[in-house]
C-alpha positions as CSV (number, residue, x, y, z in Angstrom):
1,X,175.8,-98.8,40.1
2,X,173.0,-96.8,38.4
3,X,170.6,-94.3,39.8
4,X,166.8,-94.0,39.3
5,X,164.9,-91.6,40.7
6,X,160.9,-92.2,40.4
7,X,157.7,-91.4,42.2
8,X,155.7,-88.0,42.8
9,X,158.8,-85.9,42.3
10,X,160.0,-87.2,39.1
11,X,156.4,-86.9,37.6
12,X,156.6,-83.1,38.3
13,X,160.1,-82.4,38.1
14,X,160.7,-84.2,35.1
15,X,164.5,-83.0,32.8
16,X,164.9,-80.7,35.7
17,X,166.4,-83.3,37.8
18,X,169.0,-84.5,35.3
19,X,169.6,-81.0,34.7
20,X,170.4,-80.4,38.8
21,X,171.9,-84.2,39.4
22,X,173.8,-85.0,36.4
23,X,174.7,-88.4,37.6
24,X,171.1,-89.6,37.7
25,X,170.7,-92.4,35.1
26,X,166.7,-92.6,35.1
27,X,164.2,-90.6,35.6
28,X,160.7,-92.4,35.7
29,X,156.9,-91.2,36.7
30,X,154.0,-92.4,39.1
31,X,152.5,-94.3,36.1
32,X,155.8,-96.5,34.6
33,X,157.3,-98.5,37.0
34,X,157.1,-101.2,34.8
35,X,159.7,-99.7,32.2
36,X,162.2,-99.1,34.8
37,X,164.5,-102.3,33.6
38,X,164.3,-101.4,30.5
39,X,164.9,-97.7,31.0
40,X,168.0,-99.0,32.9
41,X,169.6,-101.0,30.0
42,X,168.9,-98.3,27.7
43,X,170.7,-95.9,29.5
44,X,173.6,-98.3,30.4
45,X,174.2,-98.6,26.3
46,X,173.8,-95.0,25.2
47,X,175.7,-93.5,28.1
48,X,173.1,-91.1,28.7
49,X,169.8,-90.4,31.3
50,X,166.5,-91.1,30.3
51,X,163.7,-89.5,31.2
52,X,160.3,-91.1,30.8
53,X,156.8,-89.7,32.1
54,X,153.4,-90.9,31.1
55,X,150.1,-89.4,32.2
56,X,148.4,-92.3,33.2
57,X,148.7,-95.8,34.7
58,X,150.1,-98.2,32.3
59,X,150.7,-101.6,34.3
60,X,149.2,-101.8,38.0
61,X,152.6,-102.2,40.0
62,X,151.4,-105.6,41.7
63,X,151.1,-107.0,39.0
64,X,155.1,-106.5,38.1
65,X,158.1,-109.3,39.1
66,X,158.1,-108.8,42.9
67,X,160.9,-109.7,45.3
68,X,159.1,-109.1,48.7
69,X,161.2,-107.5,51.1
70,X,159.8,-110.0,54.3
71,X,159.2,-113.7,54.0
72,X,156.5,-113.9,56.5
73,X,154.6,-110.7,55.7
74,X,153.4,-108.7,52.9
75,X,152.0,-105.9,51.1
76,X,149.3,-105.6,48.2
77,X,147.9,-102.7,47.0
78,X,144.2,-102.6,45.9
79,X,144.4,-99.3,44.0
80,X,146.1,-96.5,43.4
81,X,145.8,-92.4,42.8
82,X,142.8,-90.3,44.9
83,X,139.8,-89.0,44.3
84,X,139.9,-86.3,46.8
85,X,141.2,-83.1,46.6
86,X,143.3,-82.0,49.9
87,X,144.9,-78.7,49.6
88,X,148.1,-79.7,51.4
89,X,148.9,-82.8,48.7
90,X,150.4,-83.5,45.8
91,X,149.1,-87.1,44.9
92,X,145.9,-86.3,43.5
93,X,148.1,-84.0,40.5
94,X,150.5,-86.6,40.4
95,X,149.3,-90.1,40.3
96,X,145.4,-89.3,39.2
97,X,142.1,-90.1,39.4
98,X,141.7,-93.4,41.8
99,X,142.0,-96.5,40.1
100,X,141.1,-100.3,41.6
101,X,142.0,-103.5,40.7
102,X,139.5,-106.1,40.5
103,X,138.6,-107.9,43.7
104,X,139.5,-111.4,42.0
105,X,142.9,-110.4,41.4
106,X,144.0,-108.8,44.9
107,X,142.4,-111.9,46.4
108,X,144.7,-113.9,44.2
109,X,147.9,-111.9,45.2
110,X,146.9,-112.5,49.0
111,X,146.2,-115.8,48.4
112,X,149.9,-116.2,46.5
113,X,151.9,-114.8,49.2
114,X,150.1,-116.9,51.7
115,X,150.9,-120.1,49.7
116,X,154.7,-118.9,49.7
117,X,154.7,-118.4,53.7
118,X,153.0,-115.2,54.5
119,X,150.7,-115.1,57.1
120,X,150.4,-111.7,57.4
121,X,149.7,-109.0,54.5
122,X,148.7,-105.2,54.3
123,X,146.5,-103.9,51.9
124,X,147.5,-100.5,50.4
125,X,145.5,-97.7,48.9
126,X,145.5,-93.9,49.0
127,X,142.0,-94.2,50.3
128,X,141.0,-98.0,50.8
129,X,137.6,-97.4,52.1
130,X,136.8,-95.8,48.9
131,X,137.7,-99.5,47.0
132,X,134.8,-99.9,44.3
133,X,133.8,-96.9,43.2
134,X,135.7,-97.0,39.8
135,X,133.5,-100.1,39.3
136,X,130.0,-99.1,40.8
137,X,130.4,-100.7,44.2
138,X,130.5,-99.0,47.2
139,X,130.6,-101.6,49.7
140,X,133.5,-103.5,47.9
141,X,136.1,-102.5,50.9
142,X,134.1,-104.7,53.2
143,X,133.7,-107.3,50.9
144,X,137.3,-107.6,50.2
145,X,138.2,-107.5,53.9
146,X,135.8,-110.8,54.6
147,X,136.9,-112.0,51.4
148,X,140.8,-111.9,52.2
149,X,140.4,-112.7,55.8
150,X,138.6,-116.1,54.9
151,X,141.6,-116.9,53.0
152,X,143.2,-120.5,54.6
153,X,146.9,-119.6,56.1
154,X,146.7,-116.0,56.3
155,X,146.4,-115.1,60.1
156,X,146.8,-111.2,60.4
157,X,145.2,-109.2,57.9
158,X,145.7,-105.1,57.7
159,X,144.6,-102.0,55.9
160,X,146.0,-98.4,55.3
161,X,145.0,-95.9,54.9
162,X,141.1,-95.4,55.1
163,X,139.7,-91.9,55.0
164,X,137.1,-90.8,57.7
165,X,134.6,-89.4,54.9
166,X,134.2,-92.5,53.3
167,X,134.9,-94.9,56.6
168,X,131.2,-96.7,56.9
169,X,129.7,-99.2,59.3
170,X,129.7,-101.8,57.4
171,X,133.6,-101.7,57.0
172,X,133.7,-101.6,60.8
173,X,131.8,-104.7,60.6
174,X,133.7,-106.5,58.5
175,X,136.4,-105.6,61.1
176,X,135.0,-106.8,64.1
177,X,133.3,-110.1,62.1
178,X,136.3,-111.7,60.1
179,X,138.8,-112.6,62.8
180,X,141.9,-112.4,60.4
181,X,141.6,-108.4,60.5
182,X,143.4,-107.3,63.2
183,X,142.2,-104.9,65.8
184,X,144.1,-101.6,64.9
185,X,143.3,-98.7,62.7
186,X,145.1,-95.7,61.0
187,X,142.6,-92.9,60.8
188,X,144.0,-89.6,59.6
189,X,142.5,-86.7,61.4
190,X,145.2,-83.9,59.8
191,X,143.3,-81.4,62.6
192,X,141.1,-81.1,64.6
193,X,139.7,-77.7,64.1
194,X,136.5,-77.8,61.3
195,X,137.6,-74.4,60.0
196,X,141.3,-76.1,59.0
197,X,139.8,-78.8,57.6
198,X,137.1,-77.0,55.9
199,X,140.4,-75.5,54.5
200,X,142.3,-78.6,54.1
201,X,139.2,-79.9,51.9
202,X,138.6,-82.6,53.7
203,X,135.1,-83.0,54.0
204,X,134.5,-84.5,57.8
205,X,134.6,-82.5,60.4
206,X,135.9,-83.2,64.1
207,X,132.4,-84.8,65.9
208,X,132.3,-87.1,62.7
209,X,135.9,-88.4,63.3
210,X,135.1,-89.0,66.9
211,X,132.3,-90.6,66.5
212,X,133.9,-93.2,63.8
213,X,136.3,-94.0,67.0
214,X,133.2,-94.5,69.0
215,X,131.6,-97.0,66.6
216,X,134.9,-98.7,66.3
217,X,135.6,-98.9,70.0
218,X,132.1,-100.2,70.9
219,X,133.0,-103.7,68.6
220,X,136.7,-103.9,68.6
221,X,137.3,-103.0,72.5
222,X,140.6,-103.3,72.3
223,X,141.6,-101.7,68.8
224,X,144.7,-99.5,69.0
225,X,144.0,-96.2,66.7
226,X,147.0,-94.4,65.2
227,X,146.7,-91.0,63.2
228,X,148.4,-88.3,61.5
229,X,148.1,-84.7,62.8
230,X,149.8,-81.2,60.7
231,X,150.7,-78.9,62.7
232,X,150.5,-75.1,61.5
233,X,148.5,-75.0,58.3
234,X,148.3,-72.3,56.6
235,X,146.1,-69.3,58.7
236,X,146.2,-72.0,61.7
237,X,144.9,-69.7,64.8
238,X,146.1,-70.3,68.8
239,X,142.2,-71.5,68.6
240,X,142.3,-73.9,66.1
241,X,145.6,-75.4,67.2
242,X,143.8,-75.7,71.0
243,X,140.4,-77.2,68.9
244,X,143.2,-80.1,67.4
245,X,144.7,-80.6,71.1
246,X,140.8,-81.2,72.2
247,X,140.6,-84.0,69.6
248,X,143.7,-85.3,70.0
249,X,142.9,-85.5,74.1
250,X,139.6,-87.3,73.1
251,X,140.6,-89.2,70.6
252,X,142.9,-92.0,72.9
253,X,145.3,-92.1,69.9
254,X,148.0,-95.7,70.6
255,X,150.5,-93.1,68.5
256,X,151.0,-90.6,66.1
257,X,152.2,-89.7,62.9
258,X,153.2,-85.5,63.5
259,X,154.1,-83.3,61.0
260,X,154.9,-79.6,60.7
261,X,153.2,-77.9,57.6
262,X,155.4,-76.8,55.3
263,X,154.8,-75.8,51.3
264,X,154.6,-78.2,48.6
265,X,154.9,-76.4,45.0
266,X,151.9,-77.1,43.1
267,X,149.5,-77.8,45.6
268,X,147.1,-75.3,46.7
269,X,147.9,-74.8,50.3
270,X,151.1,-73.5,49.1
271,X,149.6,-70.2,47.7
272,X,147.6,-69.7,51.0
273,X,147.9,-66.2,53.0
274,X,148.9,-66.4,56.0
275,X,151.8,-69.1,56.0
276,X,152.2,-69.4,59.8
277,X,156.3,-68.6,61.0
278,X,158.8,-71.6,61.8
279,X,158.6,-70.7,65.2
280,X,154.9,-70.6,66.1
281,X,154.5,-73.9,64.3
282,X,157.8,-75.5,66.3
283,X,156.4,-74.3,69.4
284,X,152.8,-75.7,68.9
285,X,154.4,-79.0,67.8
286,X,156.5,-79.6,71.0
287,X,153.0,-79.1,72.9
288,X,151.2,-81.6,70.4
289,X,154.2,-84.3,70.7
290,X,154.1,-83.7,74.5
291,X,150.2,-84.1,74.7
292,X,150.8,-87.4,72.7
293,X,153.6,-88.6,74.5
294,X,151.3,-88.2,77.5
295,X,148.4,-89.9,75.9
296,X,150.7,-92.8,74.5
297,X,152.3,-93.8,77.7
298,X,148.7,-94.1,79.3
299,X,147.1,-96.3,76.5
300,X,150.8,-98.2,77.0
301,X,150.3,-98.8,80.5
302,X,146.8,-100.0,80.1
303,X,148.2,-103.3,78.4
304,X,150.6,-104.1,81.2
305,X,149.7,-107.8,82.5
306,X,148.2,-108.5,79.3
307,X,149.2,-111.3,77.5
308,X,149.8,-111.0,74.0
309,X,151.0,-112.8,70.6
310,X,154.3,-111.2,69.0
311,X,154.6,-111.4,65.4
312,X,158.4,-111.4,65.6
313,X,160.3,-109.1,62.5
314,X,163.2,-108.4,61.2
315,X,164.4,-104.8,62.4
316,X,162.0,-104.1,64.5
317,X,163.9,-103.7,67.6
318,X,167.0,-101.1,67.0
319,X,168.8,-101.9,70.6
320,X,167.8,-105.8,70.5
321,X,171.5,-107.2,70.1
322,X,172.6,-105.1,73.7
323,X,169.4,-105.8,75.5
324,X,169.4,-109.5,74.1
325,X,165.4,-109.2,73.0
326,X,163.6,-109.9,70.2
327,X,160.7,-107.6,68.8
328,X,157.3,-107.8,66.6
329,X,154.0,-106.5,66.6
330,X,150.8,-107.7,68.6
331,X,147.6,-108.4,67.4
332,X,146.9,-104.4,67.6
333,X,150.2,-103.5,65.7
334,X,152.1,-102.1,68.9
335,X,155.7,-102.9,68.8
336,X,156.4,-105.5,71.3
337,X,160.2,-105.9,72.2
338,X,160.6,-109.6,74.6
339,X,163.0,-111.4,76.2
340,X,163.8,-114.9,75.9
341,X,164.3,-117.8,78.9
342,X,168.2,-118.1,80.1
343,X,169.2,-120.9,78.6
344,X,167.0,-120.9,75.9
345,X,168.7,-123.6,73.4
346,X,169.4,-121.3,69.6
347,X,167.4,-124.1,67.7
348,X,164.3,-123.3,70.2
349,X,164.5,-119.9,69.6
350,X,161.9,-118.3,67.7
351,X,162.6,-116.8,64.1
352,X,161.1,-113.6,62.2
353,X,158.0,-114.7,61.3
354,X,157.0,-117.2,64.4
355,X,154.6,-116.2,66.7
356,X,155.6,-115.3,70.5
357,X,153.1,-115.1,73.4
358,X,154.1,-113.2,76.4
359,X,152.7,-111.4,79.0
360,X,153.7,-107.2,78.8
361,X,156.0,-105.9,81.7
362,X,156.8,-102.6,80.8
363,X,155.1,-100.2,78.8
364,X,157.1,-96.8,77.0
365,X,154.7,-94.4,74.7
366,X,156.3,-96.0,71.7
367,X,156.5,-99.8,72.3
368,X,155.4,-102.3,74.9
369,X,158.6,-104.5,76.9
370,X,157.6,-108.1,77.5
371,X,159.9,-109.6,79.7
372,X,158.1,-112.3,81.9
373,X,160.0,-115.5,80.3
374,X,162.9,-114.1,82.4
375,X,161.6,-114.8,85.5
376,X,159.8,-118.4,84.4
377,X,156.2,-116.8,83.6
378,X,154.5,-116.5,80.2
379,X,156.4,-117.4,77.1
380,X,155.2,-119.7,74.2
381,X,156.1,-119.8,70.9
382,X,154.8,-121.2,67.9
383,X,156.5,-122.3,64.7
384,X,154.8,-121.1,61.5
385,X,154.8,-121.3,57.8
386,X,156.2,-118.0,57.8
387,X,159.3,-118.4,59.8
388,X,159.8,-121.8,57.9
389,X,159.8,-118.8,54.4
390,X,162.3,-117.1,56.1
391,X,164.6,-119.9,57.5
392,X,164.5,-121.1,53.5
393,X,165.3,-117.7,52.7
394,X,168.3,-117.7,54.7
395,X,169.8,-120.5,53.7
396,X,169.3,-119.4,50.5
397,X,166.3,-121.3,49.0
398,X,163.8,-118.2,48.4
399,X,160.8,-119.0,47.3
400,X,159.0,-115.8,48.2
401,X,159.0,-114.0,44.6
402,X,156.1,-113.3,42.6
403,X,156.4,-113.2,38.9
404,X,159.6,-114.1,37.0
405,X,162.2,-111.1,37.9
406,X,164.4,-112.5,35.8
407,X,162.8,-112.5,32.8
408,X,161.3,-108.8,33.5
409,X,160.8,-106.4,30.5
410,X,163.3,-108.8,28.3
411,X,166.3,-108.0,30.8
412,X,166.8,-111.1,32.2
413,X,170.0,-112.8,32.2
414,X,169.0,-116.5,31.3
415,X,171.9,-118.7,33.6
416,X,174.8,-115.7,34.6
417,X,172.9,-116.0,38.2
418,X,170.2,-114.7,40.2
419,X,168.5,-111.4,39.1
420,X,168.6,-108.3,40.8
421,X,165.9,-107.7,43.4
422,X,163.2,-105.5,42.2
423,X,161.4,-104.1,45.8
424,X,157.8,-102.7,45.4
425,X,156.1,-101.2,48.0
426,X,157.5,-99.5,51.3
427,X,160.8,-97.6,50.9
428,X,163.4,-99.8,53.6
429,X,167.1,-98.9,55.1
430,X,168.7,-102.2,53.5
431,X,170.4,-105.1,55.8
432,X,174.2,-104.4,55.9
């Protein structure tokens, strides 16, 4: 076995974390992924860590051999670094100025993992409403969203993260317009008090973020809005924290994404006055988690008698095997966890990647329970391209990588067997 340790911290930590972990083997920045096999092989023969950092992008990541971690879905980023400059964050320093790929070739990643079974894919950026400025076009977000949704075979179509300074009309257009994009949004509010975010540098203030939820609720009716909230920022006042509870309480949020501040060395935040103690931010975060809780379990309850279609996953559903259900996401990314007829026969039964449609029974603040096939109402499924990828898979016949891993870098290993998977994208607990 051999360790490699990459991403944000390696770019700033650099030697120091051979020098504190002796046993790491590799040591690689935000910009190199594409070096990692070799960096591997090198320090397999010399017996000794490497440690390699470059200061800008070399290959885009997507466009490295890919084994996809899900048959039937997938991710594809359309750019990488940030142009902004949030106080609390360390990805600006570390990964750069913002850089795109050309529409042409994210449309022709989509349109690959479609052809290999997908039907659902996520496009990634730090900031993916502000696709197209590095080359002069700043409604290129929408474009791409019509563009990819049109796309034969792909059903559900995602996006994270926009940014609510750069979130326009037109991309909420594009949402409501192309009926592959699915009706669900991640908006980041961070807080809900102007004066944090005026600290935060992020340059939107509270009515503005509303009102992008208004504008998106008045086409997608139905759109399920997620967030992320920090709790305690530096100089964060009782007021402020009650100003983020009033947004938060407006706002309707489906679920949230809650964080405790705490300092990250070499940001600027980090050198603020007035670092806020552990127990006035612990305290203010049970009542945020509380509010949300609240909130949640009212926006769950709402979809109760609804009937939805279950995009059924692998690992979705933690307790399915002793409450015999299976569990996906619907149309508006809520996690879904259904029960199948009695007597259901095992070659009728639906497979990661099929789609389910049920009506919702039960509703939690985290997930929706579906459970009306038990007593002989709602409950359809239909086969798909993308639980036919992952029956292949199974059985061993995967044809869901992109690129030659294999032959990656000059590392591969001609006939001695199948390579290594190299995973790009979302870190995951691996399958036991």
């Amino acid at each position: 076995m051999q360790i490699a340790v990459g991403g944000c911290l390696a770019q700033k930590d650099r030697t120091g974390i051979v020098e504190r972990a002796p046993w790491v083997d590799v040591v690689f920045g935000t910009h190199n992924l594409d070096v990692l096999p070799v960096l591997l092989e090198r320090a397999r023969h010399n017996e000794a860590a490497q440690v390699e950092i470059e200061e800008s992008l070399q290959v885009f990541p997507s466009t490295l051999p890919t084994r996809r971690e899900f048959a039937y879905a997938g991710w594809v980023s359309i750019s990488v670094g940030c142009n902004n400059t949030c106080t609390f964050c360390i990805v600006p320093h570390l990964r750069g100025k913002e850089r795109d790929r050309r529409p042409g070739d994210v449309l022709a990643e989509v349109g690959a993992l479609v052809d290999q079974g997908a039907i659902e894919v996520t496009l990634l950026g730090q900031n993916v409403n502000s696709y197209g400025v590095e080359f002069g076009d700043r409604g290129a977000f929408a474009k791409l969203l019509r563009a990819a949704g049109s796309i034969d075979g792909l059903e559900r179509l995602r996006f994270t993260s926009p940014h609510p300074a750069a979130f326009t009309d037109d991309v909420i257009a594009a949402m409501a317009e192309t009926p592959a994009v699915m009706p669900s949004l991640h908006m980041p509010l961070q807080s809900g008090s102007d004066r944090v975010l005026r600290a935060m540098r992020r340059s939107y203030r509270s009515e503005k973020f509303l009102g992008i939820l208004d504008r998106v609720r008045a086409q997608l009716p139905d759109a399920a809005i997620t967030t992320d909230i920090i709790v305690g920022f530096p100089g964060e006042t009782e007021e402020d924290f009650a100003e983020t509870l009033r947004v938060v309480e407006a706002s309707r949020f489906s679920s949230a994404f809650t964080f405790q501040y705490s300092p990250r060395p070499g940001t600027p935040a980090a050198d603020l006055p007035d670092q806020l103690p552990k127990a006035v931010v612990q305290e203010r975060y049970e009542r945020l988690i509380a509010l949300q809780d609240r909130i949640g379990l009212e926006e769950a309850q709402r979809q109760v008698g609804r009937t939805v279609e279950v995009l059924l996953a692998e690992g979705e559903g933690r307790k399915d095997g002793e409450t015999r259900r299976l569990s996906g996401r619907a149309a508006d990314n809520r996690l879904v966890h259904l029960a199948l007829p009695a007597g259901l026969a095992a070659a009728d039964a639906p497979r990661p990647g099929d789609l389910v449609t049920v009506d919702v029974t039960h509703a939690a603040p985290h997930h929706l329970v579906a459970d009306s096939a038990v007593g002989g109402g709602t409950f359809a499924v239909r086969r798909t391209r993308a639980g036919d990828a992952w029956e292949r898979r199974q059985a061993g016949g995967d044809d869901h990588a992109h690129g030659d891993a294999g032959g990656a870098c000059g590392t591969g290993g001609g006939a001695a067997g199948p390579a290594a998977p190299v995973l790009l994208g979302l870190p995951t607990l691996g399958r036991r």
